[in-house]
C-alpha positions in Angstrom: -22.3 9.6 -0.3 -22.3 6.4 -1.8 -20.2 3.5 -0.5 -17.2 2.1 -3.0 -18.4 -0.3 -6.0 -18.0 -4.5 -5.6 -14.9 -6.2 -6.6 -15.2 -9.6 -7.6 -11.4 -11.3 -6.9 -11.1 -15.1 -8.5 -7.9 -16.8 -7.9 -6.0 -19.3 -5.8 -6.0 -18.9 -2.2 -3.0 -20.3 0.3 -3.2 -20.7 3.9 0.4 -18.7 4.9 1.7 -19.7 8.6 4.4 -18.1 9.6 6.8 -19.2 12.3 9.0 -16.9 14.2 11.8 -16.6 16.4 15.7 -16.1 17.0 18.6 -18.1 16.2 21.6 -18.1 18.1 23.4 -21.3 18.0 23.6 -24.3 15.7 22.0 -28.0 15.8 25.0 -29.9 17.8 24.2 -33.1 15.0 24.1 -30.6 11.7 25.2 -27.0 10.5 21.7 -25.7 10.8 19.9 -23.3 12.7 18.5 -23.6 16.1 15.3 -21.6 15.8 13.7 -20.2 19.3 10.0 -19.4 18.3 8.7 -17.0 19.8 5.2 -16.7 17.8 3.5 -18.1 15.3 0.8 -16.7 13.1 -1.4 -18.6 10.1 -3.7 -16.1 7.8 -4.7 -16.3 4.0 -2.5 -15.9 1.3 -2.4 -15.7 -2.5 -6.3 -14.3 -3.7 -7.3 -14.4 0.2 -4.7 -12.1 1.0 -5.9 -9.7 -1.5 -9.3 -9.6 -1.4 -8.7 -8.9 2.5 -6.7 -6.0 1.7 -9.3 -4.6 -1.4 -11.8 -5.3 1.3 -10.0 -2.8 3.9 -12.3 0.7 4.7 -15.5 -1.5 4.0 -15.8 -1.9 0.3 -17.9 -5.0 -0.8 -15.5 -7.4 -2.0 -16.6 -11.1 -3.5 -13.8 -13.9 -3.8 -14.2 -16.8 -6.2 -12.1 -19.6 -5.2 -11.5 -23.0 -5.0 -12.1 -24.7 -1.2 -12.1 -27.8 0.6 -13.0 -30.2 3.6 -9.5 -29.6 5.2 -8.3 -27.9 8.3 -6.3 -25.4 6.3 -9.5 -24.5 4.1 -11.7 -23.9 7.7 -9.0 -21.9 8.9 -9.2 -19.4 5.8 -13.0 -19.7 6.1 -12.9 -18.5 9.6 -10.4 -15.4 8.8 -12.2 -14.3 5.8 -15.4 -14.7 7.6 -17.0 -11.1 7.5 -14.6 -9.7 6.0 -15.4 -10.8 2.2 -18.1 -12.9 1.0 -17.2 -16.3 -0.3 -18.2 -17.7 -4.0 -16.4 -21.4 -3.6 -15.7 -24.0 -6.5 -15.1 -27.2 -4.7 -11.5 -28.3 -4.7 -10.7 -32.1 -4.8 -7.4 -32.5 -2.6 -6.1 -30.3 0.1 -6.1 -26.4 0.0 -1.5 -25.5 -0.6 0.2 -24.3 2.7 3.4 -22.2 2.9 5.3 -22.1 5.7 7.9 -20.1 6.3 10.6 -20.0 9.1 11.8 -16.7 10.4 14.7 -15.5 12.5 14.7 -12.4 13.5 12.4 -11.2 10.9 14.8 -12.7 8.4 13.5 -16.1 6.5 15.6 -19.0 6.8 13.3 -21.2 4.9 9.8 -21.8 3.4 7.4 -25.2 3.7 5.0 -26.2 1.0 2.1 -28.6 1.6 -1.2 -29.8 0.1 -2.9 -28.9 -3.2 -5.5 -30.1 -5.2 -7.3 -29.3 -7.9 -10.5 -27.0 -9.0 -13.7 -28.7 -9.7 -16.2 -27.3 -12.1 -17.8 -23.6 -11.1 -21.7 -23.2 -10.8 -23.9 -20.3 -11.8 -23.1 -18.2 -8.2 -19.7 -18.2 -10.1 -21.6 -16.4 -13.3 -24.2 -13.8 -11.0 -21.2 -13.0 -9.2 -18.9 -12.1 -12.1 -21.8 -10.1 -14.2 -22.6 -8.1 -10.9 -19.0 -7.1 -10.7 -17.5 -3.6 -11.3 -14.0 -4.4 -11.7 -12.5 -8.1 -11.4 -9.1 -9.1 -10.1 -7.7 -12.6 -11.2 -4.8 -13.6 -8.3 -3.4 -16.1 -10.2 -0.9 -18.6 -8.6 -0.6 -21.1 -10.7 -3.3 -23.8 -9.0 -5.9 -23.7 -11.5 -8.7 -21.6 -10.1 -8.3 -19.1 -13.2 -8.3 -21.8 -15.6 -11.7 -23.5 -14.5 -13.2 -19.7 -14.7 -11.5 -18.8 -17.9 -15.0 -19.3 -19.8 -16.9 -17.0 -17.3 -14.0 -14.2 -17.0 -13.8 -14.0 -21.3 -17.4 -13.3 -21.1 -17.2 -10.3 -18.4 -14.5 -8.7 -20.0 -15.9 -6.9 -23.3 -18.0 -4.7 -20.4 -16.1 -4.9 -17.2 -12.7 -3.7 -15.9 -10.2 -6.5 -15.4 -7.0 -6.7 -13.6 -4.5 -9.9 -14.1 -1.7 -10.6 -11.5 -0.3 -13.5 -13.5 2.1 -16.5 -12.0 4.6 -18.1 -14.5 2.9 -21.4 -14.3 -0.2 -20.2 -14.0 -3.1 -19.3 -17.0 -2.8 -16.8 -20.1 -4.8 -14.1 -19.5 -7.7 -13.7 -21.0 -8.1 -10.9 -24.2 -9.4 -7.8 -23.4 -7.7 -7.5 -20.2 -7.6 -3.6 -18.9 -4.4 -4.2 -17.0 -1.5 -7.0 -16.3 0.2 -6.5 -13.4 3.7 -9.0 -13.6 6.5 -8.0 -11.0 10.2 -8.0 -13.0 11.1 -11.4 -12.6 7.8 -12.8 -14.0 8.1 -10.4 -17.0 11.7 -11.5 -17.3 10.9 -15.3 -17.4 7.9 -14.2 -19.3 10.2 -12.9 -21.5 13.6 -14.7 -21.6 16.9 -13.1 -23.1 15.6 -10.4 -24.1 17.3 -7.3 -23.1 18.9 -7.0 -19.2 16.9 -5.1 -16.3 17.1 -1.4 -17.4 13.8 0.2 -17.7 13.7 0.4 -21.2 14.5 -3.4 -21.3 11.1 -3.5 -19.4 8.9 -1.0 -20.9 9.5 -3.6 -24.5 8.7 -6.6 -22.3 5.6 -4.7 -20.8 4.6 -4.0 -24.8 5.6 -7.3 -26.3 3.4 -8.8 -23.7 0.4 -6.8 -23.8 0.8 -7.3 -27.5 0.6 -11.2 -26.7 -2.0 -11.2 -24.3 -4.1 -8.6 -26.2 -4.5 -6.4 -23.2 -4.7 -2.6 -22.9 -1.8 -1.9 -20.7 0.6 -4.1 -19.0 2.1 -2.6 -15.6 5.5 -4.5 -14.7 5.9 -3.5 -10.9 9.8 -3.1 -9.8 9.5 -2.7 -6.1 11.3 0.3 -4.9 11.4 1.6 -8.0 7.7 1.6 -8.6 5.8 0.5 -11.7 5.8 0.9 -15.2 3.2 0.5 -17.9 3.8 0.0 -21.1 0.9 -0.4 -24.1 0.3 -2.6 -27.2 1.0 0.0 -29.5 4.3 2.2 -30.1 4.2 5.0 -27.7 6.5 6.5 -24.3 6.0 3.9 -21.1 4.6 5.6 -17.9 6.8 5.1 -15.2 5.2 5.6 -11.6 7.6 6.0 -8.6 7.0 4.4 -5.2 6.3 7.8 -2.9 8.9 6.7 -0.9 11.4 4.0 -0.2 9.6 1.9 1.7 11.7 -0.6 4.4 10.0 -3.9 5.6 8.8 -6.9 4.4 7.9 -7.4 0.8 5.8 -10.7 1.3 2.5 -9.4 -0.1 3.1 -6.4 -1.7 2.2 -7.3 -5.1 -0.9 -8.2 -4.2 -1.7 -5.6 -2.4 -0.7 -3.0 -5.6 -3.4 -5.5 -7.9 -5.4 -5.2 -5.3 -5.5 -1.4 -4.7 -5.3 -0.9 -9.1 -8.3 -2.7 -9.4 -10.4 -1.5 -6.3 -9.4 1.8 -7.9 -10.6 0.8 -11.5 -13.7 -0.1 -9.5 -13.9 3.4 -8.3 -13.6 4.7 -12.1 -10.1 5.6 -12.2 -8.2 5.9 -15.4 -5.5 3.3 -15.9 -2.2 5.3 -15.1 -4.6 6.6 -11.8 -5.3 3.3 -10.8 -1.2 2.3 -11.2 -0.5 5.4 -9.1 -2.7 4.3 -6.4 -1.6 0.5 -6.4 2.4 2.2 -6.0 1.7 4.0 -2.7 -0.5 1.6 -1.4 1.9 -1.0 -1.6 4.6 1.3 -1.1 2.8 1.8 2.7 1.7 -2.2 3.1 5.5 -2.9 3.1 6.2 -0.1 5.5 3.8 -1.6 8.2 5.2 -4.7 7.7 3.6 -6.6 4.4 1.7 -9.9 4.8 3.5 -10.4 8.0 1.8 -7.1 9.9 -1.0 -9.1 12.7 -2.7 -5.4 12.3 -4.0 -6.6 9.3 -5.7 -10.2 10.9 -5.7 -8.5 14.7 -8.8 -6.3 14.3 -12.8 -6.9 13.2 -13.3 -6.1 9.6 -15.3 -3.0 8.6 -18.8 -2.6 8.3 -19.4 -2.4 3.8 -21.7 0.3 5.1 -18.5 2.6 6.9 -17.1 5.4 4.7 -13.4 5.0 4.9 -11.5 7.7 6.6 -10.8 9.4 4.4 -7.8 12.0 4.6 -9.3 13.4 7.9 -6.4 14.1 10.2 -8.9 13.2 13.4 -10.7 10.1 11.0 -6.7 8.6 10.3 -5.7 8.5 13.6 -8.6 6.5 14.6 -8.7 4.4 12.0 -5.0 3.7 12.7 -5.7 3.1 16.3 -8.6 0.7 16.2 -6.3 -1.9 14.0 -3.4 -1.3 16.5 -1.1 0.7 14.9 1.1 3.8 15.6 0.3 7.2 15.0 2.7 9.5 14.3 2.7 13.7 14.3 4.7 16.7 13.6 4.1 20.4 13.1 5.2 23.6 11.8 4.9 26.0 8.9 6.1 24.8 5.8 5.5 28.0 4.3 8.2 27.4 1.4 8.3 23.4 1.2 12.6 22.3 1.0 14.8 19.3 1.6 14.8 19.9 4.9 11.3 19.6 5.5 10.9 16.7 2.7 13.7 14.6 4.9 12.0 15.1 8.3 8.7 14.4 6.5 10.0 10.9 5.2 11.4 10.1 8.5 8.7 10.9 11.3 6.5 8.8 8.4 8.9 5.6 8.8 8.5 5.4 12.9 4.8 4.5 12.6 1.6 4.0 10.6 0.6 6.9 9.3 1.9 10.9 9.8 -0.2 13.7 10.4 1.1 17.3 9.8 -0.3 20.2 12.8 0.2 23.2 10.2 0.3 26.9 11.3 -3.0 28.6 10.2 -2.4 31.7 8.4 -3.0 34.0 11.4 -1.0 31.7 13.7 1.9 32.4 11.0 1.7 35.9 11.0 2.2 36.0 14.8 4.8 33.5 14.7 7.1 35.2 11.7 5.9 38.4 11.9 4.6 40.9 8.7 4.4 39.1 5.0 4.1 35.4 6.2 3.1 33.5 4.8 4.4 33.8 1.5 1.5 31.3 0.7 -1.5 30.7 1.5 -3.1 28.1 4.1 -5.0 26.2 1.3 -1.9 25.9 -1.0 -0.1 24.6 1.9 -2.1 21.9 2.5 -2.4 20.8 -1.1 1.8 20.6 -1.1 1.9 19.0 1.7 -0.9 16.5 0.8 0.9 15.3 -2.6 3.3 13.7 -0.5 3.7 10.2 -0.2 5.1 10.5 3.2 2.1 12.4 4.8 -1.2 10.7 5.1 -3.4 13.8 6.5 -2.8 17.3 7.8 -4.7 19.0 10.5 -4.4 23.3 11.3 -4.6 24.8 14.4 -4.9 28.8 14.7 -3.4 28.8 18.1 0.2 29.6 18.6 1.3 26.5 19.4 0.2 22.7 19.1 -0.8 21.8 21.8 -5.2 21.8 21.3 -4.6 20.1 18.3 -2.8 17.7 19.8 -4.9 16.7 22.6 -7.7 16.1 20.1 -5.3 13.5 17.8 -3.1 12.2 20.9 -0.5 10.8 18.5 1.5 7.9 19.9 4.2 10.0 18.9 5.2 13.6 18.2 8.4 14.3 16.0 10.5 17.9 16.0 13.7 18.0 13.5 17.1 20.1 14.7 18.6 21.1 18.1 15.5 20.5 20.3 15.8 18.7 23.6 13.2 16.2 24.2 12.6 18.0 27.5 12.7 21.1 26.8 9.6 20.7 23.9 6.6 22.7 24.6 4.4 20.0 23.6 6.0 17.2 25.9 4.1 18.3 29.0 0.7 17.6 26.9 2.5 14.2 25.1 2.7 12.6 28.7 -1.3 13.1 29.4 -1.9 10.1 26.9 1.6 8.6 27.2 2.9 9.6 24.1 6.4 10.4 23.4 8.1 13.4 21.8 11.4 12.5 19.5 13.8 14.9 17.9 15.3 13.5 14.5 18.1 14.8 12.2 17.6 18.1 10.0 19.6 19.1 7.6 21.7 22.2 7.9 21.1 25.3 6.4 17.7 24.8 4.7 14.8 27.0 6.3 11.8 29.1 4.4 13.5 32.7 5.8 16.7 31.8 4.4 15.3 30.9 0.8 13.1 33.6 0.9 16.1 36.0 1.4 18.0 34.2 -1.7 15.2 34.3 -3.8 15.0 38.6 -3.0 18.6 38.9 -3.2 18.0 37.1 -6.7 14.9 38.8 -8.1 16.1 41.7 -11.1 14.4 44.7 -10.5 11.7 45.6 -13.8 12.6 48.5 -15.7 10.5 51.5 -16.4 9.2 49.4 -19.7 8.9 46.8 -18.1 5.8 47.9 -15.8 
């Protein structure tokens, strides 16, 4: 198997530090805040931050950017340091830093510093940028794009090209496969035009790729997912977020650039590429965007490691070794309902990722006697799968769990409905690792048996002419 295709990434990078603790009284000499800090953490932001996460699972990722003799540009040497290699441009002045001040997760209020300005790029600039399979411009406005406009317009007739633009930042260049604005940039990009509906974006999305003379322009609304629209008359695609994803934000855009254009790399159509940027970033937020130490805590990968992969044994270790939580469930889900898709959506928020111990077909049979399943083992998988809440699923043929389970030892194990923690069968094996069982809501009256009984009481019998 061969590994995943380079990514060149130019932009700006930021050093982010983030301060954190709790409030609970204010200054005696002003009406501000007391903040307690608990922690404080510094990693890169803007371009570092996503060629960090383009380069997460090993793929060879090159970053183009502008650096300097200050502390703030050694400390994002130092934490992209074998993680991505480094193509600088020197940078006359100091590299920006952002600072925002946290209490209880919540910001209270953000710190710029430094900047400088982009000196002239050299021909590592040029080798990089013709070696590239896709190219990602993280644009924030400081310049870096500008001084490599010349070099990017010349890759671009032949090579895959992503644009995350900044409202005071550089046109894109022609040519450009996608442009990835959030809503507010493609509002201010586009003033008084329309409100915020999503056909008020979709013409925004097509009056600017008619502008920038790009194929597609994907305006990413958070929650709601992304939308591209095209130069020419035609329907916008609109791509939902798998899931409503609850955490912090910071980041996620880069992250969805980041995971269109590794994707592009990969050879992905455009509206592929979109859907895989949507429930990547849809998941980034969920373990806590920028802000999650998983992503700075851990060594980088190997380029030479495949990534996992959707192995349910592969996940959980992947999820393990950058200090995250795994999280598992089981049962049938012979006929897939609102039941199951709530439970699903649930376990999937207490943790990292959510693996799914499915009933074999013979381990079905046993457990719901003659004509189960009403489908097969394969096709279960493949529903289950297509999910956004479910990263992997893993069958057992035994009659219960609990094999399975020893082999993934999830940090926790999730059953829906009446259950007692105690009385689980699996609990016994849980406290072996230290894991811990948890029972969460299901909703009444939805279960397989009782659909398959309404869908029999429903069916018309067939005539004689009928056969």
């Amino acid at each position: 198997m061969t590994g995943p295709k380079p990514l060149v990434v130019v932009g700006d990078v930021l050093l982010d530090e983030d301060i954190e603790g709790v409030a609970t009284r204010l200054s005696p000499d002003a009406p501000a805040p007391v903040v307690d800090v608990t922690r404080d953490r510094r990693h890169p932001g803007g371009a570092g931050l996503a060629a960090a996460l383009a380069a997460r699972g090993g793929r060879e990722v090159v970053l183009v950017t502008a650096l300097g003799d200050d502390s703030a540009s050694e400390a994002v040497r130092s934490e992209l340091r074998g993680r991505v290699r480094l193509v600088e441009i020197p940078l006359a002045g100091s590299l920006p830093v952002k600072t925002r001040v946290l209490a209880s997760g919540r910001p209270l209020v953000r710190i710029d510093r430094g900047g400088g300005t982009p000196g002239e790029p050299d021909e590592a600039v040029r080798d990089a940028l013709a070696q590239a399979h896709a190219v990602l411009v993280a644009d924030y406005g400081r310049r870096t794009a500008h001084a490599v406009r010349e070099h990017l317009a010349a890759v671009t007739p032949r090579t895959p090209l992503v644009w995350d633009p900044h409202p005071k930042g550089e046109v894109p260049v022609p040519g450009a496969r996608l442009v990835t604005p959030n809503a507010a940039e493609a509002l201010s990009l586009c003033p008084g035009e329309g409100g915020t509906s999503l056909r008020a974006y979709a013409e925004r999305g097509a009056r600017l790729a008619e502008r920038w003379h790009a194929a597609g322009v994907a305006v990413t609304l958070g929650e709601r997912g992304a939308l591209l629209a095209r130069p020419a008359s035609g329907t916008p695609m609109l791509v939902p977020a798998p899931y409503r994803a609850a955490g912090d934000p910071c980041g996620a855009g880069d992250c969805f650039a980041a995971a269109t254009a590794a994707a592009l790399a990969d050879g992905a159509l455009p509206e592929e590429a979109i859907q895989r940027g949507v429930a990547e970033a849809a998941a980034f937020v969920s373990e806590g965007g920028a802000g999650n130490p998983a992503l700075w805590r851990t060594e980088p990968v190997s380029p030479t490691a495949d990534p996992p992969g959707s192995d349910a044994f592969a996940v959980a270790e992947h999820v393990r070794a950058r200090g995250g939580t795994v999280v598992a469930t089981g049962g049938c889900f012979d006929l897939l309902h609102a039941g199951h898709v709530g439970l699903l959506e649930s376990a999937r928020g207490i943790g990292d990722c959510l693996i799914v111990c499915l009933n074999s077909d013979a381990s079905l049979t046993r457990l719901k006697g003659p004509g189960r399943p009403l489908n097969p083992v394969a096709d279960r998988i493949r529903v289950l799968e297509a999910l956004g809440s479910v990263d992997a699923v893993a069958v057992f043929d035994e009659d219960t769990p609990r094999e399975v389970l020893s082999r993934l030892r999830p940090d926790v194990w999730v059953k829906g409905g009446d259950y007692s923690v105690q009385d689980l069968p699996e609990a016994e094996a849980l406290r072996a690792w230290g894991g811990q069982a948890v029972v969460l809501p299901y909703l009444d009256g939805r279960s397989t048996t009782l659909l398959a009984r309404r869908a029999a009481r429903a069916a018309v019998p067939l005539g004689p002419s009928a056969s």
